[in-house]
C-alpha positions in Angstrom: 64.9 -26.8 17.9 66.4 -27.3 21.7 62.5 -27.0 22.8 61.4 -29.7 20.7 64.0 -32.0 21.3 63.0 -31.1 25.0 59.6 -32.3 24.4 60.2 -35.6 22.7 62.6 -36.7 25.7 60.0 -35.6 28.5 57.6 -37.8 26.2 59.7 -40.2 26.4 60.6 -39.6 29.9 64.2 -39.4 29.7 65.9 -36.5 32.3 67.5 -33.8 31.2 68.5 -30.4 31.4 68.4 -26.6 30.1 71.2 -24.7 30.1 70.9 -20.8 29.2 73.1 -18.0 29.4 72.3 -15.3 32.2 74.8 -13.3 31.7 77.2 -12.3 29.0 79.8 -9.4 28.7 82.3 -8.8 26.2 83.2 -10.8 23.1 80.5 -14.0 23.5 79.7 -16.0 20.5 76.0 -16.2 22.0 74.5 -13.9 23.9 72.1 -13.6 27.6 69.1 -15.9 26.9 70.7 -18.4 24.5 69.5 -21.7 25.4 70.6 -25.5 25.2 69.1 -28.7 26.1 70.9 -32.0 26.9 69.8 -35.1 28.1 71.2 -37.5 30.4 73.0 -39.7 27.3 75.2 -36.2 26.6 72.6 -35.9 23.5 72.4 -32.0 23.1 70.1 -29.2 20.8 70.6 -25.8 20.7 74.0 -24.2 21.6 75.1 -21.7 24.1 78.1 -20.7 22.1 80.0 -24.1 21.4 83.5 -25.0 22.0 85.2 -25.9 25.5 82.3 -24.0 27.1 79.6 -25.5 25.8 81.2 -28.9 26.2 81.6 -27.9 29.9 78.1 -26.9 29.8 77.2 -30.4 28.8 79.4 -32.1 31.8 77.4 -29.9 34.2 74.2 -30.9 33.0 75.2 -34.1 33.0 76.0 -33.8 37.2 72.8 -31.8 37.3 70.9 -34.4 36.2 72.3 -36.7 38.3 72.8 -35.0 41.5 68.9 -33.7 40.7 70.8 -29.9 41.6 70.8 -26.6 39.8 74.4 -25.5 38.4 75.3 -21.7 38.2 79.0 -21.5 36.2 80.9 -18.4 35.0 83.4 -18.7 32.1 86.3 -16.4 30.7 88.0 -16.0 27.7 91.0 -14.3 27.8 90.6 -13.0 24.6 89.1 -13.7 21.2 89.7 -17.0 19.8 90.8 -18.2 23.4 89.7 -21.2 25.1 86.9 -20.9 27.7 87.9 -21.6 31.0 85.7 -21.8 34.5 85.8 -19.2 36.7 86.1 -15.1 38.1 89.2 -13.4 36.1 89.8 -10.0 35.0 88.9 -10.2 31.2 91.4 -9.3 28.2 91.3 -6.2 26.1 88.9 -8.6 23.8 87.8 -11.1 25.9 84.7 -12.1 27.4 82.7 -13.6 30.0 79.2 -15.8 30.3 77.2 -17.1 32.7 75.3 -20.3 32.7 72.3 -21.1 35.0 71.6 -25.0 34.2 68.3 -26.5 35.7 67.7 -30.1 35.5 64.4 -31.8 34.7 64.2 -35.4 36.3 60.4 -36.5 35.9 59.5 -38.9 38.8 60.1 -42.5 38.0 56.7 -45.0 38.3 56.2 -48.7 39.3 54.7 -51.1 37.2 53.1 -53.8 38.4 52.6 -57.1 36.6 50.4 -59.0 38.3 47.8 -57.8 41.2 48.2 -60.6 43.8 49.1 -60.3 47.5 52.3 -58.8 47.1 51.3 -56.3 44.2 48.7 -55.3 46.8 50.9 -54.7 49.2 53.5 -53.5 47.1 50.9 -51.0 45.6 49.9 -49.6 49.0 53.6 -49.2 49.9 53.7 -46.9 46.8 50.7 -44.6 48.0 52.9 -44.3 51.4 56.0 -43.3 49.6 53.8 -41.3 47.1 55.6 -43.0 44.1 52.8 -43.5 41.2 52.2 -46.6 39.8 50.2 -49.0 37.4 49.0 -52.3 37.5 48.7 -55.0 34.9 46.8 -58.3 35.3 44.5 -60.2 32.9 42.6 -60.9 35.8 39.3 -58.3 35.8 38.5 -60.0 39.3 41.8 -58.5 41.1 42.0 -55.0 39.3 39.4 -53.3 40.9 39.4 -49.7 42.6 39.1 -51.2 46.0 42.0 -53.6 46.0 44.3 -50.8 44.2 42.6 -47.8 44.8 45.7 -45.2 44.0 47.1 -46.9 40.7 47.1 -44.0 38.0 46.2 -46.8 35.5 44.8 -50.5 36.0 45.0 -52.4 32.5 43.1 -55.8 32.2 44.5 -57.7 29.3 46.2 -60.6 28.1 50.3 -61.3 29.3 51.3 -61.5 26.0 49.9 -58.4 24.6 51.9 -56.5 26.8 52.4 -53.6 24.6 49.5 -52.8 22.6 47.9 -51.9 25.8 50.8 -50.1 28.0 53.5 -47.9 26.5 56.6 -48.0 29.4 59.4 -45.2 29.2 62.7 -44.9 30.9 61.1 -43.7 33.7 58.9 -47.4 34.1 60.4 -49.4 36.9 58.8 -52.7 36.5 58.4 -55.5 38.7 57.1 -59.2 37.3 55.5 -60.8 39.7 52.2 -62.7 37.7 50.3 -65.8 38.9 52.3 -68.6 36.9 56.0 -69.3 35.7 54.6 -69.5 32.1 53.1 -65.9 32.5 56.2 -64.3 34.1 58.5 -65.7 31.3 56.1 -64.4 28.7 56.3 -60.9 30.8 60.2 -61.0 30.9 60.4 -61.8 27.2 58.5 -59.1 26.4 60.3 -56.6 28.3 63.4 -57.4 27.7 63.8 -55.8 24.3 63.1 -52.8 25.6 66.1 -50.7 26.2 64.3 -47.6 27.5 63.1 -49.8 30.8 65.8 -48.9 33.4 64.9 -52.0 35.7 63.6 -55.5 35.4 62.6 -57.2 38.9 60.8 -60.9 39.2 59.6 -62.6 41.9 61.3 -66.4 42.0 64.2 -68.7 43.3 67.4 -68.8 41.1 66.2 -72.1 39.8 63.2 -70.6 38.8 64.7 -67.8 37.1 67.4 -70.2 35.3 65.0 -72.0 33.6 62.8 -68.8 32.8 66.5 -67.5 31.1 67.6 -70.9 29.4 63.8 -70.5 27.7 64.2 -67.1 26.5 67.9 -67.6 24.8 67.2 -70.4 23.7 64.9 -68.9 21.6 67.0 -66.1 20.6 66.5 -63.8 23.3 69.2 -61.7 25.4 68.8 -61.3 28.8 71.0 -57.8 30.3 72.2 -56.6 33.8 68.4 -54.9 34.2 67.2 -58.4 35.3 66.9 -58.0 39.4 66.0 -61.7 40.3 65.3 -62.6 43.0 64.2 -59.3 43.5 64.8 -57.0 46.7 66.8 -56.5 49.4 68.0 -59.3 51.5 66.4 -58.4 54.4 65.0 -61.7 56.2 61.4 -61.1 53.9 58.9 -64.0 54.4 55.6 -62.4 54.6 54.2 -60.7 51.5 54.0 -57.3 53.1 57.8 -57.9 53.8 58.5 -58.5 50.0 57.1 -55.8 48.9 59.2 -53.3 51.2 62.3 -55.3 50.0 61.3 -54.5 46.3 60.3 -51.1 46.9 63.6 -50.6 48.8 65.6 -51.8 46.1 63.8 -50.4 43.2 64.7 -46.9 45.5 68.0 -47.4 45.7 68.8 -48.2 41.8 66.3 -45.3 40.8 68.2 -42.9 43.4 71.4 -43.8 43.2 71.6 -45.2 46.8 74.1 -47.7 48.3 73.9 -50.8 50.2 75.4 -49.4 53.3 74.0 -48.4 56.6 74.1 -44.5 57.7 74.6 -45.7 61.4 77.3 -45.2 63.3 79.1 -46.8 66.6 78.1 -44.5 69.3 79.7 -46.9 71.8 83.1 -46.0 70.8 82.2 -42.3 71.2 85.1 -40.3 73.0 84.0 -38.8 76.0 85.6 -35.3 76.1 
């Protein structure tokens, strides 16, 4: 059961973890080899013994999958029936002890590209630096050609507004809207909207631009969420399309990573001389 549910999140590309016992001594309600899987919404299959440990078990995964680190825990109960508790202690006359390796699996996130102008160009190309796959989608069989995006692991030709009966996108798909016309980014944005899986929205635009693209899509019933970076990327003085497309792929970085808007420097003029 744990193994299949594995397999439909991977499918789906949603991170999680295994947890399995490595070690069990005494009175354990599952023994070395047990397995569990949880994913990183606390969903879980398969149990290493329920309770407080396996709840435990599930909070580690949790940081495991987030921190992208493997977990090694110990637990001990005092005796049968007791709570389990983290940690080395000497064991009861009827206690027991387990050990719990937990290993995450985090596939790698993509880019998606909607639209394969100057800035997808550059934005692609950025990508194969940074070795972060990507696709590209454009309706435009002139501008999807191996030459202009020679790494994409996908270039799909096809109309805006049949967005998904040509490109299935996961919670690994970072997508950026950046098409050739306002009419064809709103259609892209109403599309993608709905789908919850899709961890981050950018589009290319002014404020006003994106106002009116917003106004358009609740006002015919759509709902527009925090996933909506627009403008998108960093502030960092872009002007030139090359410039952009770092600020996207910065930002798109630091969501997917976890990062923070700070710098790492620090003031070596006010070093202390010893």
């Amino acid at each position: 059961m744990w193994l299949e549910r594995l397999v439909e999140w991977r499918s789906k590309g949603i991170p999680c973890a295994i947890v399995t016992i490595i070690a069990a001594q005494g009175f354990t309600p599952r023994k070395t080899g047990a397995k569990m899987a949880v994913n990183r919404n606390g969903q879980s299959a398969g149990s290493v013994g329920g309770g407080t440990a396996e709840q435990r078990c599930i909070e580690l995964a949790l940081k495991a999958i987030a921190e992208r680190t493997c977990i090694t825990q110990r637990f001990v109960s005092l005796d049968e029936g007791h709570e389990w508790v983290a940690g080395d202690r000497p064991l009861g006359a009827c206690g027991g002890a387990l050990t719990v390796f937990i290993e995450p699996i985090v596939p790698e996130p993509e880019l998606v590209i909607f639209g394969a102008g100057h800035i997808g160009q550059c934005l692609a190309r950025l990508c194969d630096a940074v070795e972060m796959p990507f696709r590209v989608y454009d309706d435009r069989p002139e501008f999807l050609t191996p030459e202009r995006f020679p790494g994409a692991a996908a270039r799909i030709c096809a109309p805006f507004d049949e967005i998904f009966a040509h490109i299935e996108l996961s919670a690994l798909s970072y997508c950026v809207i950046m098409t050739y016309g306002h009419e064809h980014d709103e259609v892209v944005l109403e599309a993608l909207l709905p789908n919850k899986d899709i961890p981050y929205i950018g589009m290319v635009g002014s404020p006003n631009k994106a106002r009116v693209l917003i106004e358009n899509i609740r006002n015919r019933g759509g709902i527009v969420d925090n996933r909506l970076y627009c403008p998108v990327g960093l502030s960092i003085g872009r002007n030139q399309p090359q410039e952009i497309a770092l600020s996207i792929l910065a930002e798109i970085i630091l969501v997917c990573r976890g990062g923070s808007l700070t710098h790492m420097r620090r003031d070596w003029s006010k070093l202390i001389r010893p």
